[in-house]
LOMARZA-611512 format. One record per residue (C-alpha): residue in one letter; residue number from 1; x, z, y. Coordinates in pm, whole numbers, padded with zeros to 5 digits. Each point is the difference from the previous one (the first is absolute). Example, Ala and Ser with C-alpha at 12.3 -4.5 7.8 and 13.67 -1.06 7.14 Angstrom:
<torses>
<torse gudo="A" roza="1" px="01230" pz="00780" py="-00450"/>
<torse gudo="S" roza="2" px="00137" pz="-00066" py="00344"/>
</torses>
This chain:
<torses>
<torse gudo="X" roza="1" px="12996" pz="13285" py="05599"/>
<torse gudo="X" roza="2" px="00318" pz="00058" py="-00201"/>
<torse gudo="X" roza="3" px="00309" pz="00200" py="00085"/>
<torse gudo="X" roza="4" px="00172" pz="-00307" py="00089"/>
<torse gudo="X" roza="5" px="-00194" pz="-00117" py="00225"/>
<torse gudo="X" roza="6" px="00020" pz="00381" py="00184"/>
<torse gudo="X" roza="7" px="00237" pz="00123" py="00204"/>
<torse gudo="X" roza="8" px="00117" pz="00364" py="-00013"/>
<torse gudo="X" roza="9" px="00260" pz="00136" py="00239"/>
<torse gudo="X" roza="10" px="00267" pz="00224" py="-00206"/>
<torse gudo="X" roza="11" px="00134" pz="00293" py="00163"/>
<torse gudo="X" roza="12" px="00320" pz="00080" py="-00020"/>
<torse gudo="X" roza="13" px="00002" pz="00324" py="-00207"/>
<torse gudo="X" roza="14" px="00366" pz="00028" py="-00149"/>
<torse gudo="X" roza="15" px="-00147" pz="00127" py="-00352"/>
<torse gudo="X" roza="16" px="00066" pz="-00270" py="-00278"/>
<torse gudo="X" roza="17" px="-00322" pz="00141" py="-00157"/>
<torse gudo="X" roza="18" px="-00239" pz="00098" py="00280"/>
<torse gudo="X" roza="19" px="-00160" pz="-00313" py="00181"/>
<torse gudo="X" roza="20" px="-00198" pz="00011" py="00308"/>
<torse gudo="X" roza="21" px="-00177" pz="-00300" py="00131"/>
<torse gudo="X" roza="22" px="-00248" pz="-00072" py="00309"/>
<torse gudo="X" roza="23" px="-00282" pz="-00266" py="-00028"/>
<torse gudo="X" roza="24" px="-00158" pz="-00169" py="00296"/>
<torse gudo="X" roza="25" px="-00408" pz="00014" py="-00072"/>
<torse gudo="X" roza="26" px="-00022" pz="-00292" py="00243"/>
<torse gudo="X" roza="27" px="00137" pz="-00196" py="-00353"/>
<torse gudo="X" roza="28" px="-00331" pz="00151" py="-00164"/>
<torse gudo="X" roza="29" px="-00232" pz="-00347" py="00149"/>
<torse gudo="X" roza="30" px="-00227" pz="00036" py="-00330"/>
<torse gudo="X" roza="31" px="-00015" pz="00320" py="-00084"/>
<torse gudo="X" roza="32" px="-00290" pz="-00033" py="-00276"/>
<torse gudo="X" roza="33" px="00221" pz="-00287" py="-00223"/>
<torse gudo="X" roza="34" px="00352" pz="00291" py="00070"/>
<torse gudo="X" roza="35" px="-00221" pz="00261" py="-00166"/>
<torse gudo="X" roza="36" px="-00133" pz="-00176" py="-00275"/>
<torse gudo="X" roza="37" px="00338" pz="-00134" py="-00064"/>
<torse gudo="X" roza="38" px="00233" pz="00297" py="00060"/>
<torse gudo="X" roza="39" px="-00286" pz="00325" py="-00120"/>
<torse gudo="X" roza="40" px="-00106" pz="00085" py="-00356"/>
<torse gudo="X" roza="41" px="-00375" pz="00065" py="-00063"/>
<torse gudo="X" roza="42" px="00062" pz="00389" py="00082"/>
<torse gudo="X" roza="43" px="00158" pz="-00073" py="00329"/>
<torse gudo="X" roza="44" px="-00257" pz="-00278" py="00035"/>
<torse gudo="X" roza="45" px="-00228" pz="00268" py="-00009"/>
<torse gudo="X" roza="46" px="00170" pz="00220" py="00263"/>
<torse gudo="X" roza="47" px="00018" pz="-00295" py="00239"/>
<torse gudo="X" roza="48" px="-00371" pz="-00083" py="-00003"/>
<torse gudo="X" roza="49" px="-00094" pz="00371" py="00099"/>
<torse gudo="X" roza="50" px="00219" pz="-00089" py="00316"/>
<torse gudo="X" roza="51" px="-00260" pz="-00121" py="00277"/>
<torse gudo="X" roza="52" px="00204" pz="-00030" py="00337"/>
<torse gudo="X" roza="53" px="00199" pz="-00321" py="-00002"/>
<torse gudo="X" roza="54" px="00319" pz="00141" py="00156"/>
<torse gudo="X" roza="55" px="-00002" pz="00266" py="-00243"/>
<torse gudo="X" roza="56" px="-00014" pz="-00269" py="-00289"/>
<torse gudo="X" roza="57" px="00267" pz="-00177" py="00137"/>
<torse gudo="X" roza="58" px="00199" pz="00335" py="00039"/>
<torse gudo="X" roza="59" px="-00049" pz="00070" py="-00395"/>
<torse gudo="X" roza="60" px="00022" pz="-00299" py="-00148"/>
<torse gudo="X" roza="61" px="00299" pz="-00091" py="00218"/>
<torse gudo="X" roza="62" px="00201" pz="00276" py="-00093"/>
<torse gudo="X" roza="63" px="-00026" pz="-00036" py="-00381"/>
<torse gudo="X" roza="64" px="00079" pz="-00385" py="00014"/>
<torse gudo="X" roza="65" px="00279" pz="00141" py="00198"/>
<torse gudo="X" roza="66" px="00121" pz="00237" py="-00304"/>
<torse gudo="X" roza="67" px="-00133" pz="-00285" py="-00311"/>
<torse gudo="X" roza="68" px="00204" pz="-00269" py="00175"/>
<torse gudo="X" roza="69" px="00311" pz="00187" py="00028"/>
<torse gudo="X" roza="70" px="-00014" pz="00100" py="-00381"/>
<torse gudo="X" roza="71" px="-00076" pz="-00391" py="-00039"/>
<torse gudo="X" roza="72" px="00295" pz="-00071" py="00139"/>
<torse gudo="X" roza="73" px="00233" pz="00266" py="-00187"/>
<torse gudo="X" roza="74" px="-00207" pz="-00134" py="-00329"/>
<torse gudo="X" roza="75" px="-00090" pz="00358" py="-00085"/>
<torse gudo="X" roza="76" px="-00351" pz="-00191" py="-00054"/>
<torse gudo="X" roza="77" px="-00059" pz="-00399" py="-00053"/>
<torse gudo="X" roza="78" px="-00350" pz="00043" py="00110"/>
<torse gudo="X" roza="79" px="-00139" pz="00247" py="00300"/>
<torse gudo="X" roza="80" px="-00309" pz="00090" py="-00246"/>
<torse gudo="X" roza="81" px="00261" pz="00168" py="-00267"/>
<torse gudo="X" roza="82" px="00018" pz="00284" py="00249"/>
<torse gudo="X" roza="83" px="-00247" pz="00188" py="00194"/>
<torse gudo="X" roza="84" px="00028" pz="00283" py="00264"/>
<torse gudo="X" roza="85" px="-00180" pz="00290" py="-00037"/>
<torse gudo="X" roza="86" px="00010" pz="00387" py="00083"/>
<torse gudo="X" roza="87" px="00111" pz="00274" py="-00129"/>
<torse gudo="X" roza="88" px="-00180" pz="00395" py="00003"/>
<torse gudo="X" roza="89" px="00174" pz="00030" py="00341"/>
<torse gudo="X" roza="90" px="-00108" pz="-00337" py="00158"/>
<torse gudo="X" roza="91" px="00384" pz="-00134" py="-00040"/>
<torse gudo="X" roza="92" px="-00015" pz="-00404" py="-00108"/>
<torse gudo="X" roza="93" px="00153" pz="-00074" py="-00316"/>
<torse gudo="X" roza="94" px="00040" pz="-00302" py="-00244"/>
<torse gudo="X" roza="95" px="-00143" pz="-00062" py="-00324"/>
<torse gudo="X" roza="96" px="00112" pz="-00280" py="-00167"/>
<torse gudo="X" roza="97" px="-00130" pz="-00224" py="-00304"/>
<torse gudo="X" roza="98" px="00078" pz="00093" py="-00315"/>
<torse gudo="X" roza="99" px="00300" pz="-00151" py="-00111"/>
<torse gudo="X" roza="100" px="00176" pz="00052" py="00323"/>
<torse gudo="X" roza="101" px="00373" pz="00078" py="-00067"/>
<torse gudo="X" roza="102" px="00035" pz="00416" py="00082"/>
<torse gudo="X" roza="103" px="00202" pz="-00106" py="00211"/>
<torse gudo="X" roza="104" px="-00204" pz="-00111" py="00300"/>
<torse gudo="X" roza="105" px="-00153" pz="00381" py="00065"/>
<torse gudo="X" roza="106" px="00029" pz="00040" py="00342"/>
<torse gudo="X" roza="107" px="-00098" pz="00202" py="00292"/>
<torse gudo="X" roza="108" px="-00178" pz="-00117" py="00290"/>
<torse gudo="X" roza="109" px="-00167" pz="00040" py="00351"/>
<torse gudo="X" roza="110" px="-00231" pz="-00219" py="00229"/>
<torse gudo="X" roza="111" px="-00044" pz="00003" py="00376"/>
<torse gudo="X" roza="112" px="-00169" pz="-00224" py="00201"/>
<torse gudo="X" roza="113" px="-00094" pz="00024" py="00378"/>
<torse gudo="X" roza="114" px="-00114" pz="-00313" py="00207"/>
<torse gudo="X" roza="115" px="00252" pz="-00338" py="-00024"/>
<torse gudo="X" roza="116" px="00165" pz="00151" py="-00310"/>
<torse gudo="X" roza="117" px="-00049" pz="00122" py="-00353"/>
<torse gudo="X" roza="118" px="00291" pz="00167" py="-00160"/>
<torse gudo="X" roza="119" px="00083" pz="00071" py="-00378"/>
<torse gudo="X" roza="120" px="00332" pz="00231" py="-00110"/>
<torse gudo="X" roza="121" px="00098" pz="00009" py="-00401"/>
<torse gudo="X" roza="122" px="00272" pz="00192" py="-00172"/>
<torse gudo="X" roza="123" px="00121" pz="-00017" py="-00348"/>
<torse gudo="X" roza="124" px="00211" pz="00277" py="00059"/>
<torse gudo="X" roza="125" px="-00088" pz="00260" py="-00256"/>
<torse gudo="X" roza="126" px="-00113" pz="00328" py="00186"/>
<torse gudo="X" roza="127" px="-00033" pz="-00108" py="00308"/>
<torse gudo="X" roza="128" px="-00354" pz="-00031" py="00228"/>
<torse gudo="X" roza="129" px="00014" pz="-00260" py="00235"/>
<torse gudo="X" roza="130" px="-00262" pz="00006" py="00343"/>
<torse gudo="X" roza="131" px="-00005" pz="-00232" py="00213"/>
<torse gudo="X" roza="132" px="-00177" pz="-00049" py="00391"/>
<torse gudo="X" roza="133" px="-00069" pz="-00264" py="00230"/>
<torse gudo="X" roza="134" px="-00073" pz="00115" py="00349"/>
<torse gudo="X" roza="135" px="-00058" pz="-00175" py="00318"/>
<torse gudo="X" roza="136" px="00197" pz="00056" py="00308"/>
<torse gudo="X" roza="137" px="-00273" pz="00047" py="00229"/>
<torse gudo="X" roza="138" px="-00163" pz="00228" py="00326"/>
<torse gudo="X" roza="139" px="-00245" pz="00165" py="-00211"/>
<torse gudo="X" roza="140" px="00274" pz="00214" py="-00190"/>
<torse gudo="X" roza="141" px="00046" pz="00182" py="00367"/>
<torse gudo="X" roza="142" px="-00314" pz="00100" py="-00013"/>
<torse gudo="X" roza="143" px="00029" pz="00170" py="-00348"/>
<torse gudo="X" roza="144" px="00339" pz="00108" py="00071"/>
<torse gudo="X" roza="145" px="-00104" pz="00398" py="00000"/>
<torse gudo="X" roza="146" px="-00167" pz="-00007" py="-00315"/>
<torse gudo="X" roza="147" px="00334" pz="-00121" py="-00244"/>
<torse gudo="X" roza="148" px="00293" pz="-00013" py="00258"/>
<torse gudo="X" roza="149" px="00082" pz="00408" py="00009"/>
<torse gudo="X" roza="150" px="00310" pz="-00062" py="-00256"/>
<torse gudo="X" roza="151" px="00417" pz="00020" py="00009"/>
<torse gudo="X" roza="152" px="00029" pz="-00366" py="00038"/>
<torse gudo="X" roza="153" px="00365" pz="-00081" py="00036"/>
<torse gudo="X" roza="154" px="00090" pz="-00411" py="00059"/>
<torse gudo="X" roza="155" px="00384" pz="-00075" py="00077"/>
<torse gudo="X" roza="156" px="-00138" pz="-00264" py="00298"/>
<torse gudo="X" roza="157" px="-00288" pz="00050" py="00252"/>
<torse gudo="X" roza="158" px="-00305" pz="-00181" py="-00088"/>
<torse gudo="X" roza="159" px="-00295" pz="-00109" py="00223"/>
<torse gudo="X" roza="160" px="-00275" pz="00287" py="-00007"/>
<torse gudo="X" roza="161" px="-00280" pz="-00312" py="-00167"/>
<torse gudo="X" roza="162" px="00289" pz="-00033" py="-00270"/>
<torse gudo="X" roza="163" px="00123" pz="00322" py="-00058"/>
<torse gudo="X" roza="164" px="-00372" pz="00148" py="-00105"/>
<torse gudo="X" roza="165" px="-00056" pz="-00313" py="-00243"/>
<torse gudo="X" roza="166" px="00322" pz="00086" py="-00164"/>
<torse gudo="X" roza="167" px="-00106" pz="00319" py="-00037"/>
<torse gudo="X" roza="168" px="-00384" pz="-00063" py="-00076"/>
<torse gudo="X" roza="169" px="00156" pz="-00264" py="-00257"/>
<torse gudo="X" roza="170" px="00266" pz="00201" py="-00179"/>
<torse gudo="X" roza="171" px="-00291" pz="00332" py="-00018"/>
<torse gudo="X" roza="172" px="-00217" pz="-00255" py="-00154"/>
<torse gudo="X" roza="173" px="00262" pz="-00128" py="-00263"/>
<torse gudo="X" roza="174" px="00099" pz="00325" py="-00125"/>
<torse gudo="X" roza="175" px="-00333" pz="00111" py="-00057"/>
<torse gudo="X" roza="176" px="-00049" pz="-00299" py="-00216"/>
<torse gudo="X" roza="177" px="00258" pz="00059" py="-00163"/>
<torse gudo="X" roza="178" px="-00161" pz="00302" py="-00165"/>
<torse gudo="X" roza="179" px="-00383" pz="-00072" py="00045"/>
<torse gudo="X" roza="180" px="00011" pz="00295" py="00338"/>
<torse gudo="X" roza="181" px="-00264" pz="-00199" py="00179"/>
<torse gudo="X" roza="182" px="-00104" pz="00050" py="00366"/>
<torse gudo="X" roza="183" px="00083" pz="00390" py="-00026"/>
<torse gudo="X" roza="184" px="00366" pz="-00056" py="-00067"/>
<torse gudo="X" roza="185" px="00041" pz="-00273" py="00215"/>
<torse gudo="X" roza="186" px="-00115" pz="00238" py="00273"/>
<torse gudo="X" roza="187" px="00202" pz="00247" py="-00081"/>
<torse gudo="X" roza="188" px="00337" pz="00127" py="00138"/>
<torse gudo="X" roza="189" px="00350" pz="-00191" py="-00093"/>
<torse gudo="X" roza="190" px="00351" pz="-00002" py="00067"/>
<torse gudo="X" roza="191" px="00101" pz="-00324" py="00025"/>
<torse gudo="X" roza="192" px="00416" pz="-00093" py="00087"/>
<torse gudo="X" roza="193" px="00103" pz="-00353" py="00023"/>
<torse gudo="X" roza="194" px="00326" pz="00013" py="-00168"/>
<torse gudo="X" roza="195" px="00105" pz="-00362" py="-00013"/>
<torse gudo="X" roza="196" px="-00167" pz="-00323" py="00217"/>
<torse gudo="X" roza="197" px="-00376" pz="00021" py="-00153"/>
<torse gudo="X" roza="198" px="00060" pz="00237" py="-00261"/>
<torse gudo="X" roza="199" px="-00146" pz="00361" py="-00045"/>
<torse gudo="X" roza="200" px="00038" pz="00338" py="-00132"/>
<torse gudo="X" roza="201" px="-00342" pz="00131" py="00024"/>
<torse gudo="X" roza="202" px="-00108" pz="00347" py="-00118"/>
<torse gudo="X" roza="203" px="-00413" pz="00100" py="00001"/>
<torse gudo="X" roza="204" px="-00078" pz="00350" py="00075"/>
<torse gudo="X" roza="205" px="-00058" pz="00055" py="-00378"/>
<torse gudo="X" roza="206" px="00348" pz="-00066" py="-00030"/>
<torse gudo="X" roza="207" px="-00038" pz="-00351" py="-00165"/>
<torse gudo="X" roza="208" px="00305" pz="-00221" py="00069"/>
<torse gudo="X" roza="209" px="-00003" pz="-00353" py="00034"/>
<torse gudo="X" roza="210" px="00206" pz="-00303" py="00065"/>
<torse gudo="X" roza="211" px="-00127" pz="-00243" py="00270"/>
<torse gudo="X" roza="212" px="00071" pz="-00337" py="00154"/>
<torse gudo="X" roza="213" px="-00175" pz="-00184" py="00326"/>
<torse gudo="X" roza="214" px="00023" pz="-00342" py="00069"/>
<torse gudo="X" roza="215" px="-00205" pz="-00177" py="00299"/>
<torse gudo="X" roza="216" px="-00150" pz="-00307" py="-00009"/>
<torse gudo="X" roza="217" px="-00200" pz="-00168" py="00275"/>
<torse gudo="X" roza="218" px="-00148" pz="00265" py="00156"/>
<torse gudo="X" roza="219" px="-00032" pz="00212" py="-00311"/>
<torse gudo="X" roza="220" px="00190" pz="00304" py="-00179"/>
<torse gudo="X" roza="221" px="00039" pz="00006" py="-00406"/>
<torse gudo="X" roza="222" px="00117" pz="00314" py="-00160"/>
<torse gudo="X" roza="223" px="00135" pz="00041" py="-00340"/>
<torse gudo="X" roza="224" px="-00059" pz="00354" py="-00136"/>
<torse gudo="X" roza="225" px="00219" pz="00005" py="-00330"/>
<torse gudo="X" roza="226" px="-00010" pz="00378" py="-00168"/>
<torse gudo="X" roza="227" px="00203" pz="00048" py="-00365"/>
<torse gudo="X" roza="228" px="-00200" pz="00242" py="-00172"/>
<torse gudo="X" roza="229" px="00294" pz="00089" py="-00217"/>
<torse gudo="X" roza="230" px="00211" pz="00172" py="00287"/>
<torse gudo="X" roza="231" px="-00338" pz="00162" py="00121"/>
<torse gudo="X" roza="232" px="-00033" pz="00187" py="-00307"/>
<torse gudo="X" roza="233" px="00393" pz="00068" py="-00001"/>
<torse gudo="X" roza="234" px="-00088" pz="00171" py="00355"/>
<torse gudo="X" roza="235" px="-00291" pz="00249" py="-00110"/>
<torse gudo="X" roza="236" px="00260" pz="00091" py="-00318"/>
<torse gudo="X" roza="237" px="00249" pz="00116" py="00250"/>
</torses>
């Protein structure tokens, strides 16, 4: 399968250098020919240890999803002259062929979670970019008491199935933005919609970040963007 036979659905992020796209896994029919295709032996390697097929699907999908929109910006002619891998806090990043113009660093995040696989890149020096897909669904009520106990200010009223995947989702993001994991995504936030879909959100460790939400058949995308230059500014002061 080649990028132009897939079709990603860009979200509208506002950013001239941050991209955010959503891939529909149903487009993954043969997901064995998309691997060998679209991985390099290393990820090859990763996707064979995967033994559930969803799961598989759920990887693979969501690094087609970030190859095929660097494809398409031509920060790589072919998706084997990058690979994603991880760094000593678990955060994806890109290594690229050598002989890749310096140019084409970026920073990433992944999300999947069941119809969609998500990719986010940035080439915006300093900045850490998460990114979350969540679905809108009756099992977030359930779980409500174990993330939902945060300042959550949104300029319109939301229903309750909504309102928890936005915050589930934009949690999620932020901790990917800086490798948190589950114990940061857990943890308390203050979280102010200041614009339609956009965010101030400060963690309890007093991390700030930037966020947007977009919703999309049934499911809730957050962009986490944090500028590490204006964090260190902050713990100067």
């Amino acid at each position: 399968m080649f990028a132009e036979n897939l079709e990603l659905t860009p979200l509208p992020v506002g950013e001239e250098d941050v991209e955010v796209s959503l891939l529909d896994l149903t487009q993954l029919v043969d997901t064995e020919s998309t691997a060998s295709r679209f991985l390099t032996v290393r990820e090859r390697g990763e996707y064979a240890q995967l033994r559930h097929p969803s799961r598989r699907r759920e990887w693979l999908g969501a690094r087609v999803c970030l190859k095929t929109m660097l494809l398409r910006r031509r920060s790589v002619s072919e998706p084997t002259q990058c690979e994603i891998v991880k760094d000593a806090s678990g955060r994806p990043r890109l290594s690229f062929a050598p002989g890749r113009p310096v140019s084409a660093a970026y920073d990433c995040s992944l999300s999947h979670k069941g119809r969609f696989a998500g990719a986010a890149a940035s080439s915006i020096a300093g900045t850490r970019v998460g990114v979350d897909v969540e679905e809108v669904s009756p099992r977030l009520l359930r779980l409500a008491a174990a993330f939902s106990d945060d300042h959550h200010s949104l300029i319109r009223p939301r229903p309750p199935e909504e309102r928890l995947a936005l915050l589930w989702a934009v949690k999620e993001a932020c901790a990917k933005a800086v490798g948190g994991g589950i114990g940061m995504a857990l943890g308390r936030v203050s979280c102010e919609e200041t614009a339609e879909g956009r965010h101030q959100v400060r963690t309890s460790a007093s991390l700030d970040f930037r966020v947007r939400d977009f919703l999309h058949e049934g499911y809730v995308i957050a962009l986490s963007l944090r500028t590490e230059e204006v964090q260190r500014q902050r713990k100067g002061h």
